[in-house]
N, C-alpha and C positions, 0 to 999 in steps of 0.2 A: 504494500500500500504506500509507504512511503517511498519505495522507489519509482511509483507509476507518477509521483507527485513533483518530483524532481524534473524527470524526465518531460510532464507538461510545462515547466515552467523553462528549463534548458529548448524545448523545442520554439514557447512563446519568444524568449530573446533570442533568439538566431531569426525567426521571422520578422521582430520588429527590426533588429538589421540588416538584413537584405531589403526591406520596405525603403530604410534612410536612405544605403548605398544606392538601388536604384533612382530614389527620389533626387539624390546630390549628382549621380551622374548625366540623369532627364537636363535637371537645371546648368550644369555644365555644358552641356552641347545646345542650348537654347532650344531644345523640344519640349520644354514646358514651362507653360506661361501664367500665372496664378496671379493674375492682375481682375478684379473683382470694381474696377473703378470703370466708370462712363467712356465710351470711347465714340471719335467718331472716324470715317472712313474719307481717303481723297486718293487720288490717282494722278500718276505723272508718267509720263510717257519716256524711254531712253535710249538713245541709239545702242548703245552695248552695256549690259548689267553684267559682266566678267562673271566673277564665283559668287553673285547677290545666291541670297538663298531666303527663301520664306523662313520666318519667324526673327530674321535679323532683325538690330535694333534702328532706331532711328532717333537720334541724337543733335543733340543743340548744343552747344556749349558744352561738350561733354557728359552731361544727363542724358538719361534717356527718355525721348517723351513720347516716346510711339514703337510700334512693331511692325513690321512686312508681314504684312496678310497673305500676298499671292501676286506671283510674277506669271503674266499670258504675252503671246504673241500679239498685236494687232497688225492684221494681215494687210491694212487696207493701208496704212502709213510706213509698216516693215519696219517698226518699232517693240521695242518689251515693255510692256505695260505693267506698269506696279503699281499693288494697291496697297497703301498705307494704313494702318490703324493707330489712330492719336491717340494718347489723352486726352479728353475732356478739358481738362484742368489747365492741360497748355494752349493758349492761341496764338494765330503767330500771323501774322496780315497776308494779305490775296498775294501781292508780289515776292511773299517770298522764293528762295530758288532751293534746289538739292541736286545735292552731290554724291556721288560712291566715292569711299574713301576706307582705306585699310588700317586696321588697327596695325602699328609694327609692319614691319619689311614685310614679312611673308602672313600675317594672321588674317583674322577672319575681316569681312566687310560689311560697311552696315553704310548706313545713308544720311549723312551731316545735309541739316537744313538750317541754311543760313536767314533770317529775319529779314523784310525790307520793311518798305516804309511808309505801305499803303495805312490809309484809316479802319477801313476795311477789314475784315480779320476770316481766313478761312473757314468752308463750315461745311459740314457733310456733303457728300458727292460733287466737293468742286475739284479740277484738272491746274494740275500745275505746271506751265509749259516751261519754266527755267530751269534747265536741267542741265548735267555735264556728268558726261558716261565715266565707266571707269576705264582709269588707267589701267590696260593690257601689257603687264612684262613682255613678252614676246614681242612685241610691238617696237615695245622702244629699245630692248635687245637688235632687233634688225633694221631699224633707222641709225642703231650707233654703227653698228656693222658695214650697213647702205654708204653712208656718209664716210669710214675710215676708207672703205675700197674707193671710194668715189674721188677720194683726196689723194691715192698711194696711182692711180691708174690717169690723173691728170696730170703728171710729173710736176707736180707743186714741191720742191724740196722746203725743207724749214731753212731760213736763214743760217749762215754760218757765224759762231758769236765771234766777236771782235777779240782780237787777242791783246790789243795795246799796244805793239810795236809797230815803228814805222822804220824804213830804210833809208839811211842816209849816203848819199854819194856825193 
């Protein structure tokens, strides 16, 4: 009897930790979102959303004041459409703009919206046309590559530096 009694309560804590650990690892990769506060939804259209991923965050100043709901194709403009979900609690005027932007050289991305300056303040199902895609590594990997070949194959040498001597006769 007293060992069946053990044994229920050894098996209850090993379940409530597997419960934490999956809980702390859901919140580590941003699969889960326990935000209980008001939200509302807008969308901004981008030429290239690189590694964006749904549930990224959406950040202002470094806070976070929203989440990426869901990134679609719009087939009609040949654009990625993302849908935003804000806080309630933040407003931020019709002119503002957003950006992809990476945490760290190589980490995750999320979408910094910069504030402008209208009266006006965004509000459920409006479009944000001031955008700027993200920066693609590879990209500017083969523009630095593009440009070294393009300067080595024009026989541009670099100047020779001056040594300070002159010849006197």
């Amino acid at each position: 009897m007293q060992r069946s009694k053990i044994d229920v309560w050894v098996g209850l804590f090993v379940l409530v930790g597997a419960v934490a650990i999956l809980f702390l690892a859901l919140q580590a990769a941003n699969l889960l979102n326990l935000n209980f506060q008001p939200t509302y939804r807008i969308t901004a259209e981008f030429d290239n959303v690189g590694g964006l991923k749904p549930k990224a965050s959406v950040r202002s100043g470094g806070v976070v004041v929203g989440r990426i709901e869901d990134i679609s194709f719009n087939d009609q403009t040949f654009q990625a459409r993302v849908t935003l979900e804000m806080q309630s609690r933040y407003s931020f005027p019709k002119d503002s703009s957003l950006k992809i932007l990476t945490s760290g050289l190589l980490g995750e991305q999320y979408i910094g919206i910069q504030a402008g300056g209208d009266e006006k303040n965004l509000a459920a199902g409006d479009v944000i046309r001031q955008t700027q895609s993200a920066v693609v590594l590879e990209n500017l990997i083969g523009q630095f590559l593009f440009s070294k070949t393009a300067d080595e194959s024009s026989g541009t040498a670099p100047p020779l530096p001056a040594t300070g001597t002159t010849d006197k006769k």
